[in-house]
Legacy VTK file of the C-alpha trace (Angstrom):
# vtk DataFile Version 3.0
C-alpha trace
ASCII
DATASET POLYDATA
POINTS 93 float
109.767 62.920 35.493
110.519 65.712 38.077
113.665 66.239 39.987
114.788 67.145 43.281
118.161 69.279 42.997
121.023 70.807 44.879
123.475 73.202 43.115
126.316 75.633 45.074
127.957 78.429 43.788
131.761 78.141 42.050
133.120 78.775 46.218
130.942 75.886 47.222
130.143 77.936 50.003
126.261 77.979 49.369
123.856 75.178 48.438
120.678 75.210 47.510
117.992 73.037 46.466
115.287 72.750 44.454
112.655 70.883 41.963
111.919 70.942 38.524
110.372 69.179 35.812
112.832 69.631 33.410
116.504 69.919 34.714
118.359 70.358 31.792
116.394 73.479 31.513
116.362 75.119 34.734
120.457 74.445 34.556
120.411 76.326 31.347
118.179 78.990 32.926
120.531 79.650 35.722
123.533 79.503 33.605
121.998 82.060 31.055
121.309 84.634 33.896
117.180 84.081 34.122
116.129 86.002 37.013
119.879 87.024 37.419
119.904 88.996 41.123
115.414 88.683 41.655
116.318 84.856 42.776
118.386 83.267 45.200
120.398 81.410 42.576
120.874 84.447 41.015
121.779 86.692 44.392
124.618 83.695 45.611
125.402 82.346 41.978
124.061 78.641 42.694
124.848 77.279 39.284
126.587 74.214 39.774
125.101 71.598 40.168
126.066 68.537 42.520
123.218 66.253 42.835
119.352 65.723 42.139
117.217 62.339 41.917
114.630 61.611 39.781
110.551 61.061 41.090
107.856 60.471 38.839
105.486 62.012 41.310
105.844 66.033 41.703
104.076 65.336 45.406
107.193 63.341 45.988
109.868 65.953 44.628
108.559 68.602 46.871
108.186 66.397 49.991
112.008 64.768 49.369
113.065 68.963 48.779
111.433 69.634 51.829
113.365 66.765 53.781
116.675 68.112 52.389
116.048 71.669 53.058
115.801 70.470 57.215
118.848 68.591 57.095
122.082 70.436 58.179
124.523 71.705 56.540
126.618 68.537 57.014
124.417 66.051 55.967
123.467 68.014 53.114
127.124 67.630 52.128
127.199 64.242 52.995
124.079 63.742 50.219
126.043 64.985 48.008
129.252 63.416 48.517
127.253 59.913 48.411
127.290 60.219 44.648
129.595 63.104 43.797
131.970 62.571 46.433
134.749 65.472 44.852
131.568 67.814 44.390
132.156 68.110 40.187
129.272 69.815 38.534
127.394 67.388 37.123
126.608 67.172 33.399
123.277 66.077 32.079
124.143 65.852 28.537
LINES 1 94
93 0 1 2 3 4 5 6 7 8 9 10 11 12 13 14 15 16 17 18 19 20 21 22 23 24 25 26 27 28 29 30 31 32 33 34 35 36 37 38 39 40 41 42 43 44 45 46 47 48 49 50 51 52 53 54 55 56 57 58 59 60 61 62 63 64 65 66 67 68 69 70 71 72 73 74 75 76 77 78 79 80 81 82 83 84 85 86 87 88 89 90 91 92
């Protein structure tokens, strides 16, 4: 399974999105400090995460990632707010 992600940092002020095949682990990557300041989820502290879907395909996580990085701002939030309308972090445990 692979996984197409958005997290924002604890102001909600910055989103950004991703894809990984394992999102438990990237979560726990960015919450340990991996890469802490040499990434852009280190730089803007994008640890929170507020949405991803699931693909089987990786070909189809980076094409949906590269649809959501072109839409604005605003629809980006609206994404999110389709299934975590109060923008909680989401917990994968």
């Amino acid at each position: 399974m692979y996984y197409t992600y958005i997290t924002t940092n604890p102001r909600k002020t910055t989103l950004y999105t991703g894809v990984t095949n394992n999102l438990k682990r990237r979560m726990v990557e960015n919450r340990m400090g991996r890469n802490k300041g040499n990434s852009f989820t280190g730089r803007y502290y994008c640890y929170k995460l507020v949405y991803y879907e699931e693909h089987e395909s990786i070909l189809r996580a980076i094409e949906r990632e590269k649809e959501i990085k072109l839409l604005s701002r605003a629809d980006k939030l609206n994404l999110i707010y389709s299934i975590n309308p109060k923008m909680h972090t989401l917990n994968l445990y």
